[in-house]
N, C-alpha and C positions, 0 to 999 in steps of 0.2 A: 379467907377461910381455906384451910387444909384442902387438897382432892381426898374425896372417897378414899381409893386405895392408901392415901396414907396414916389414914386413919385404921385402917384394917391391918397394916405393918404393924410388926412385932414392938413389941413397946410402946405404943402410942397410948395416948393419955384421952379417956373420953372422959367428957361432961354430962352428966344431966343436968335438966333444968325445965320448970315447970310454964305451961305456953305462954301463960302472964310476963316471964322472964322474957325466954325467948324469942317473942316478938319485937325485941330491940333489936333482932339481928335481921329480921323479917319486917322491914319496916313500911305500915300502909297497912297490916293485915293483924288479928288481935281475934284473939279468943272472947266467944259469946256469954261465958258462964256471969259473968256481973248481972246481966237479965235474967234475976229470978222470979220474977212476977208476968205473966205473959200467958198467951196459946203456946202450945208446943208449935214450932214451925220445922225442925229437922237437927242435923246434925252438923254444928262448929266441925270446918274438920281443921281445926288447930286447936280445939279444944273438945268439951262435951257438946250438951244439949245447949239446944240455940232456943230459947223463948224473947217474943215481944208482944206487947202491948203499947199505944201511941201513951195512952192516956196513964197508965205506971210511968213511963217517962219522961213524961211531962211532969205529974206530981214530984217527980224526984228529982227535978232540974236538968233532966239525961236531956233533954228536946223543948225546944221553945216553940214548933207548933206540928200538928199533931199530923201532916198528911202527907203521901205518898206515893211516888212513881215507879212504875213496875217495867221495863224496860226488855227488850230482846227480841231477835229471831223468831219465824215461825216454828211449833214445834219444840220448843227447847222448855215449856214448862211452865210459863206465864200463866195461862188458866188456869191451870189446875192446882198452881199454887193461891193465886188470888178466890178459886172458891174451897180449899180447904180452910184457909184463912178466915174468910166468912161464914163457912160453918162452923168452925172452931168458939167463933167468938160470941157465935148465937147462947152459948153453952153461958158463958159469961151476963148473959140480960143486954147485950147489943141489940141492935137494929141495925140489917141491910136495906140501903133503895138503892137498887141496880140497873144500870140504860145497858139493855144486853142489844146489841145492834145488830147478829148474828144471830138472835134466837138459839140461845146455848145453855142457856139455863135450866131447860126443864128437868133436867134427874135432881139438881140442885134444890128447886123448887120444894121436889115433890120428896125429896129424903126431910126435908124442913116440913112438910103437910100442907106447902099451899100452892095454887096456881100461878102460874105466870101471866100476869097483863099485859093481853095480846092488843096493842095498836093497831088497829089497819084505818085504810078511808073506807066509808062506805060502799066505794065501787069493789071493793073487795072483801066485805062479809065485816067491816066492823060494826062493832056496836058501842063498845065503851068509850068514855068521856073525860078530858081532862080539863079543868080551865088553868091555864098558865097565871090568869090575874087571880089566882083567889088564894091572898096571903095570908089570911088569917085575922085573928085582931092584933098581933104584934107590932108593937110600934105605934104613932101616934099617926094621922089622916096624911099630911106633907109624907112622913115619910111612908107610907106605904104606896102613895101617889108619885115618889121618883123610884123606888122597886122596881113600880111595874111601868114606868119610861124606861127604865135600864132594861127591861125583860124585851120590852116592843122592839127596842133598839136592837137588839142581838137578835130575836128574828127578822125585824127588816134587812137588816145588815147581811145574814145569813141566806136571807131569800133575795135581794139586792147583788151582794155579790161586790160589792161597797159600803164605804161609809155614809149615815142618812146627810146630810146639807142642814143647816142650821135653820133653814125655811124648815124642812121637813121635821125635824125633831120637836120646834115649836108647836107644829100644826100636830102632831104625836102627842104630846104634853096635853095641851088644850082640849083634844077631844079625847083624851083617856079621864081627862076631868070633868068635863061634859058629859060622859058615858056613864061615871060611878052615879049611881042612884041618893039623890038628896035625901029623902025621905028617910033611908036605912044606908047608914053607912057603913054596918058591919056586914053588907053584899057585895059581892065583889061585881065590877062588869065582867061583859063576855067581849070574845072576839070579836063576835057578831057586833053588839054598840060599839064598839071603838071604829069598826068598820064606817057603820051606819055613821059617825060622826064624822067622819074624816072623809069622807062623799057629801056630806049635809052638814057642812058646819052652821052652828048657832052662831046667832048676831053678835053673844056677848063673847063667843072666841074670836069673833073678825076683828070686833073693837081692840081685846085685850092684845092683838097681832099687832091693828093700827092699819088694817086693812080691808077689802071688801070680801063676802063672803064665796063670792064667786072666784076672786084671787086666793085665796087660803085653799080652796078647795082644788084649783087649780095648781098651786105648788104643791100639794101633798098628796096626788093624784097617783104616782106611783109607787108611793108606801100603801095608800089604799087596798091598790088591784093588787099587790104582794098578800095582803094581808088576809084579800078576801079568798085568793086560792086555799086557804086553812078554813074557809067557809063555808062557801059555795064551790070554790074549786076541785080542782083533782085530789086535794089530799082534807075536801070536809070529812066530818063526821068525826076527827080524834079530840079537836079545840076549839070546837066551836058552841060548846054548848058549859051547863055547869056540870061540874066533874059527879060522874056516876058513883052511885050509893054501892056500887056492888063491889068497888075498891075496898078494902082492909086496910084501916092505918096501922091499927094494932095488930097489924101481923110482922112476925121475926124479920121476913124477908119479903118486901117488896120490889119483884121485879119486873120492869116494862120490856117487851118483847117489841124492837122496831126492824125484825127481818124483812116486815114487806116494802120497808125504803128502801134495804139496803143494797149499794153500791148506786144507791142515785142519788141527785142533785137534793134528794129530798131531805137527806139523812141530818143531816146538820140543824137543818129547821127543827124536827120532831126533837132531835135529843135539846136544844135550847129550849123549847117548851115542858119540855118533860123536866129538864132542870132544874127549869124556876120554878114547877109545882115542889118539885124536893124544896126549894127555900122557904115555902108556904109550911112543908109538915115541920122542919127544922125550926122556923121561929116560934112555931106552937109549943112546942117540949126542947126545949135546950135541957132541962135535967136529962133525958134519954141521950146515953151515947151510941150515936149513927157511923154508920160506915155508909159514903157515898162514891159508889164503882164508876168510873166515867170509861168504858170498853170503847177502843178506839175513839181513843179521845183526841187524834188528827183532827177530825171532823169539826169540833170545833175549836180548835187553836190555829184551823189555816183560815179563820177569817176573822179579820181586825175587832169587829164589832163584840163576836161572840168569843171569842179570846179576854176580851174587855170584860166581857159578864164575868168570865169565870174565872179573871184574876179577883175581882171583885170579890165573888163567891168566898175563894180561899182563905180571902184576907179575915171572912167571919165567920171561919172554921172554929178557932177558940169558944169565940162565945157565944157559938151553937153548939157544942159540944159536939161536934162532927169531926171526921175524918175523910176524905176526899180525896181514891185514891185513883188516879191516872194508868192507865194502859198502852202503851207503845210501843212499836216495833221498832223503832229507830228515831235519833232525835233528826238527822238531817232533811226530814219530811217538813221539821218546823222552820229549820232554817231555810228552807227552798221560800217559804212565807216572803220574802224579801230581803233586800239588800242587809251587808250587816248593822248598818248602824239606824233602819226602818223603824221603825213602830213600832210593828208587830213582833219584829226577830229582837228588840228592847223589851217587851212584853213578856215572850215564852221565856228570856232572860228572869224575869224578874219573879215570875211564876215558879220555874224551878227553884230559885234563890229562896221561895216560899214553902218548898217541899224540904223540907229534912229526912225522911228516910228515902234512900231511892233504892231501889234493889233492880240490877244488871245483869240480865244473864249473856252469853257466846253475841258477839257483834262480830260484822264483816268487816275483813280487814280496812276495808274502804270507809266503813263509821266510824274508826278509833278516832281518828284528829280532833271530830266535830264531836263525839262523846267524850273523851277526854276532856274538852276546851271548855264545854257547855257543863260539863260535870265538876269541872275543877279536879280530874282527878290527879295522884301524884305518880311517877314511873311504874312502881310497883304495881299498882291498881289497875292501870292502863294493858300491861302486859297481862297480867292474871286475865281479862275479861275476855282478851282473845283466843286462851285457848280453855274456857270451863266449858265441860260436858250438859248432857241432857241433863238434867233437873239441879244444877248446883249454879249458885247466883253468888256475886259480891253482893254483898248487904252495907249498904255507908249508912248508917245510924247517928246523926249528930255527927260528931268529929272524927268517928272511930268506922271503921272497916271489918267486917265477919266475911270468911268464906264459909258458905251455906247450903247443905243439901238436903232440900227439904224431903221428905218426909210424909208418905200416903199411904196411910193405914187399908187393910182388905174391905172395909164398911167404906172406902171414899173413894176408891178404884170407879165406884158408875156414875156421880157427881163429878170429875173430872174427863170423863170419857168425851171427847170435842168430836171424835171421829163416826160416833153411832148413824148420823145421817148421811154421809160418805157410804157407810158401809150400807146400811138400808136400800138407797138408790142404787148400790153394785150389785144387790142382790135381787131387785125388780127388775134391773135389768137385764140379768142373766135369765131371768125365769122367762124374761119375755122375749128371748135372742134365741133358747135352747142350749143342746148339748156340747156344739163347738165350741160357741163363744163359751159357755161354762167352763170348760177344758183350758180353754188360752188363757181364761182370768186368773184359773187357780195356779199357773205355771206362773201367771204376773206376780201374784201374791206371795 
């Protein structure tokens, strides 16, 4: 290609050509305009308007499944693009269920007209109730009885800290089947009976093991006491009972608030529980198309077990009519998960391979390799993501590549505001500090 300047020299011969064309010369990057059916998301800047919808392109063969990884830096636009998106789509007859793990939701919430389902344990002012076992009638008896061994597994595994031993997954099986109520089998159990069975196993689980009731209960002793901390432990009162009436299915936006875990050991557990109630509302109405937010969703892809659930998960995004869309700051958080050719780091492989749109915004030099490698991207792509500004993201779409600037209208400026409780705390405590510190802060700002 000519330099600039010689193209600006006398006599020089210019071309136009429309981005469709010129994208041959710009190869990796392609104009948005084909997506006419969609939310507005912002501005193609190689072309016009950039609209998507999973489910437009899927019916039109654009996408073979419908879910999503939102990728980047703090700061650079992630939230506030993932809840205009969600409010966008509400517009359309969607359903949001969102694990918000920061408690960041509320303007969100409440531009939509509902509350945000505030988690806590008891030791700390909760009151509402979720049961993770209660799947609905979807499905026949077997299989909603391995569901919810997949669900126990991904919180043991998550509360463990390991994978369960083949003793204890049996001993899991057995008293989760013991636990379901004979008499009514469209009841789901609670925590509490699986607990209770797995400290007191039945005779007819020892036999069905091949062993004594004392030995069962002794191998599965430490999925128990795991199990009972969501009980009786430090974090009863969210899953230990059956899920509270005061919950809204039929509301636009369903979202769980677990800031009072967050940054502990606990966080992983409550988002797997709260998960698996999402697969409960999803087998109930597969005609409702859902958007399901996994915010910092590290938490659970760095443990083997629940990494397990939620490939799982993904794999019956289709024929849930769901959409399932991941949060992350970085993928090398997944690869730390273990060596390359591990399990788990095979896993988040295989999970991505399952997401078709991933949208990438500014990575540190240092993430290219492992987002490059893990993305598959090709040269062109790789360079673009190093140097895009605040709010403009690669968009990979199926085969094809958008550079993207999204787009927040003056009505969605306080639903994307992340910072309002940063600023709240600087301002109590200015009031509580006085007139200096007030002075030093506004010079900070």
């Amino acid at each position: 290609m000519p330099a600039l300047s010689a193209l600006r020299s006398p006599g020089a011969v210019l071309h136009r050509a429309t981005t469709a064309h010129l994208q041959s010369v710009y190869p990796g990057i392609c104009e948005g305009r084909g997506f006419s059916r969609g939310v507005y998301i912002g501005r193609d800047l190689h072309g016009g308007s950039f609209t998507y919808d999973p489910w437009e392109l899927y019916n039109a063969g654009l996408l073979t499944n419908p879910n999503m990884l939102v990728l980047g830096q703090l700061g650079l636009g992630k939230s506030a693009l993932v809840k205009t998106y969600v409010y966008r789509q509400l517009v359309f007859g969607r359903q949001a269920l969102m694990l918000d793990p920061k408690g960041e939701n509320g303007a969100l919430c409440a531009a939509c007209g509902v509350s945000p389902v505030v988690l806590r344990p008891d030791g700390e002012g909760g009151g509402l109730r979720l049961n993770p076992l209660d799947l609905g009638l979807a499905g026949d008896l077997h299989t909603r009885l391995m569901e919810r061994i997949r669900i126990l597994s991904a919180v043991c595994g998550a509360s463990l800290g390991r994978p369960l031993t083949p003793e204890e997954r049996l001993a899991l099986e057995l008293a989760t089947d013991d636990a379901t109520p004979r008499s009514r089998w469209d009841i789901a159990p609670t925590l509490r009976d699986v607990v209770e069975a797995l400290l007191h196993p039945s005779s007819g689980a020892a036999e069905a093991a091949s062993t004594t009731q004392d030995a069962l209960a002794a191998a599965s002793r430490s999925v128990a006491l795991d199990l009972r901390r969501l009980v009786d432990g430090d974090l009863c009162g969210m899953f230990d009972g059956e899920t509270s009436a005061a919950i809204d299915l039929a509301a636009p936006l369903v979202s769980f608030d677990l800031s009072a875990v967050y940054g502990s050991t606990a966080l992983p557990i409550l988002m797997a529980c709260v998960g698996a109630w999402f697969q409960g509302v999803l087998a109930g109405d597969p005609s409702t198309k859902r958007i399901v937010v996994l915010d910092e969703a590290w938490a659970l892809l760095s443990n083997l077990e629940t990494a397990q659930w939620l490939r799982a998960s993904y794999k019956l995004a289709r024929s849930q009519g769901a959409q399932y869309l991941a949060v992350l700051h970085r993928l090398t958080d997944l690869q730390a998960a273990g060596s390359a050719d591990s399990a788990q780091v095979r896993l988040v492989r295989g999970l991505i391979s399952d997401t078709e749109t991933v949208v990438c915004y500014a990575q540190h030099s240092g993430e290219l390799p492992a987002t490059r490698e893990l993305l598959q991207l090709n040269d062109e792509e790789a360079r673009t993501i190093s140097g895009l500004g605040r709010g403009v993201a690669l968009w990979r779409v199926g085969s094809r590549s958008y550079l993207v600037r999204h787009w927040i209208s003056p009505q969605e400026q306080a639903i994307c505001d992340t910072d309002q409780r940063m600023r709240e705390n600087l301002r109590e405590f200015r009031e509580t500090q006085g007139s200096t510190v007030v002075n030093s802060g506004d010079r900070m700002s």
